[in-house]
C-alpha positions as CSV (number, residue, x, y, z in Angstrom):
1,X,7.3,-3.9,32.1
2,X,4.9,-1.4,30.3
3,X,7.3,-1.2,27.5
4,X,7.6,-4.9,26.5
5,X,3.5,-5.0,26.4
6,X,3.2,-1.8,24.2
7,X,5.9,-3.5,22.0
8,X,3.7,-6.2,21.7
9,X,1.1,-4.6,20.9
10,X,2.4,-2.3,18.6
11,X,4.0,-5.4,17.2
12,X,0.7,-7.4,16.6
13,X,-1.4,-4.4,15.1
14,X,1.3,-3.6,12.8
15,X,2.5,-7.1,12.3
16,X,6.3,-6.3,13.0
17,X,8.7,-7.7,14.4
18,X,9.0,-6.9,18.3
19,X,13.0,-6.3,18.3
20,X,12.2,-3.6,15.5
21,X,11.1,-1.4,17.7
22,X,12.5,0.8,19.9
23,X,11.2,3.6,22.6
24,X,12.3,6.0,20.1
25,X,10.0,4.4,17.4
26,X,8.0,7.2,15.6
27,X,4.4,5.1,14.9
28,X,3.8,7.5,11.4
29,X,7.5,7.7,10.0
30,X,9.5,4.4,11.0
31,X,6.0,2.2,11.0
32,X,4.0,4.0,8.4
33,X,1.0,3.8,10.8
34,X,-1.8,5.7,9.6
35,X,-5.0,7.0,11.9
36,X,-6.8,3.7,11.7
37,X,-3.4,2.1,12.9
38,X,-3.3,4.7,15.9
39,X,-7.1,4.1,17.3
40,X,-6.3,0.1,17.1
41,X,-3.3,0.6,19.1
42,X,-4.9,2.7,21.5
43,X,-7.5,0.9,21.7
44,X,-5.5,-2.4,23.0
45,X,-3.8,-0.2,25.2
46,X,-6.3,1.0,26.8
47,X,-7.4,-2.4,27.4
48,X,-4.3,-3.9,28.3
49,X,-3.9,-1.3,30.7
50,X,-7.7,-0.4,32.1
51,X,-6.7,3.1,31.5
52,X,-8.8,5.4,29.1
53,X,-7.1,7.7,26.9
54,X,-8.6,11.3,26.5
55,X,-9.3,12.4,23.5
56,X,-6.5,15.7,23.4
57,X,-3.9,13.4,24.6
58,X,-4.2,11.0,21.0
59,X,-2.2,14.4,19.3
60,X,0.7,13.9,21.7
61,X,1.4,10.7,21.1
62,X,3.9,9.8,18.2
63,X,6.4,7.7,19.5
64,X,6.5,4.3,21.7
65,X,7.8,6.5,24.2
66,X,5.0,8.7,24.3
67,X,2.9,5.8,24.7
68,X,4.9,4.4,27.7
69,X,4.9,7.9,29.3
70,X,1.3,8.4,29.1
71,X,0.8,4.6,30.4
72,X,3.1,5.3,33.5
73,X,1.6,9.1,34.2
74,X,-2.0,7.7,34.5
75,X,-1.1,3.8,36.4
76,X,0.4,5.8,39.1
């Protein structure tokens, strides 16, 4: 599930533990991730995922959730 692997991710960039976070998980204010933190992550997403990530998009995303979304909007 798309969820579990951007857990995982988030989780190894941000060396948490994976049952810390949730879909509701705001990157900035429950992780403290700062802009550095935010291209890493999006980079392994994009990755993961073979999916590209436009630029205006990276404003939108603030929480796991947004993450997933944007995961599942482009995959389908």
């Amino acid at each position: 599930m798309v969820f579990e692997q951007v857990r995982a991710i988030v989780a190894e960039k941000l060396s948490l533990n994976p049952e810390d976070i949730t879909l509701e998980s705001d990157l900035q204010k429950d992780f403290n991730a700062d802009s550095l933190d935010a291209v890493e992550i999006i980079m392994a997403v994009e990755d993961t995922f073979d999916i590209e990530v436009a630029d205006d998009e990276l404003m939108n995303i603030k929480t796991i959730k947004d993450i997933v979304d944007y995961i599942e909007k482009v995959k389908k």
